[in-house]
N, C-alpha and C positions, 0 to 999 in steps of 0.2 A: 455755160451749159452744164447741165447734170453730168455728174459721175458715176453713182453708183447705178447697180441695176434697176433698183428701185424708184429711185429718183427720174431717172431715162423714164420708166414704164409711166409714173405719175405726170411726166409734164408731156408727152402724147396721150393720157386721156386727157388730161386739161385743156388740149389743142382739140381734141377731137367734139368737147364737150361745148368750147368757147365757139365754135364754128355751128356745131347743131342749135343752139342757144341767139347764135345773132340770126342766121335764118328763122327762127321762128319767134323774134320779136321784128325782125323785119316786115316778117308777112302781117302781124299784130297792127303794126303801124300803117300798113298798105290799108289794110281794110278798115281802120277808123279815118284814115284820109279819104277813102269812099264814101262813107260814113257822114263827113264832114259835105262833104261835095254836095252832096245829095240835099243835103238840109239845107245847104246856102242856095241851091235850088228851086227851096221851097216845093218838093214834093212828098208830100204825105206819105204814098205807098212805098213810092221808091226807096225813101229814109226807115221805115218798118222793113224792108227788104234787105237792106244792111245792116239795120241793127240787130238780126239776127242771125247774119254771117258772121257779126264782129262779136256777138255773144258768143256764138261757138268758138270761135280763132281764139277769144282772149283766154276761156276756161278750158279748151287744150292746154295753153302756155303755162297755165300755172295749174290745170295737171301733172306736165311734166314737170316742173318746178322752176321753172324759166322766169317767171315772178312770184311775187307772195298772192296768196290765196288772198288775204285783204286788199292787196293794189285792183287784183283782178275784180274784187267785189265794188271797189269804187267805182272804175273805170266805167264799167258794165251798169253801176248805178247812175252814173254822171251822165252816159251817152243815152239810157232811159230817158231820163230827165229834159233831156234833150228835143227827143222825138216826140216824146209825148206833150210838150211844150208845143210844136209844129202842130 
């Protein structure tokens, strides 16, 4: 465990950050599993209906800096790719 005071303050934002961070790649992950769902359903709209929920969720996430701005541009390109495919 941390000693100094500095160190204590550094590893409760680290906790604090690492908790905000896996919630919002959590939810990231929820809605390309919708995402996913939707297509293996083979529904046209429904899949357009997600993939612009999942658009928004992933470019919050790396808004915040939760991923890199390139992962988020893949991600976001690949699940295109996808739909438009369908």
């Amino acid at each position: 465990m941390a000693n100094h005071k500095s160190a204590i303050k550094r590893a409760r934002q680290s906790e604090e950050r690492r908790v905000r961070n896996r919630s919002c790649k959590t939810r990231m992950k929820n809605v390309i599993r919708g995402l996913d769902e939707a297509l293996a359903g083979k529904a046209p709209e429904k899949a357009a209906e997600e993939l612009k929920k999942a658009v928004s969720v992933i470019a919050v996430a790396a808004s915040r800096g939760v991923i890199h701005k390139n992962t988020a541009s893949r991600k976001i390109s690949r699940l295109t790719r996808r739909v438009n495919a369908l």
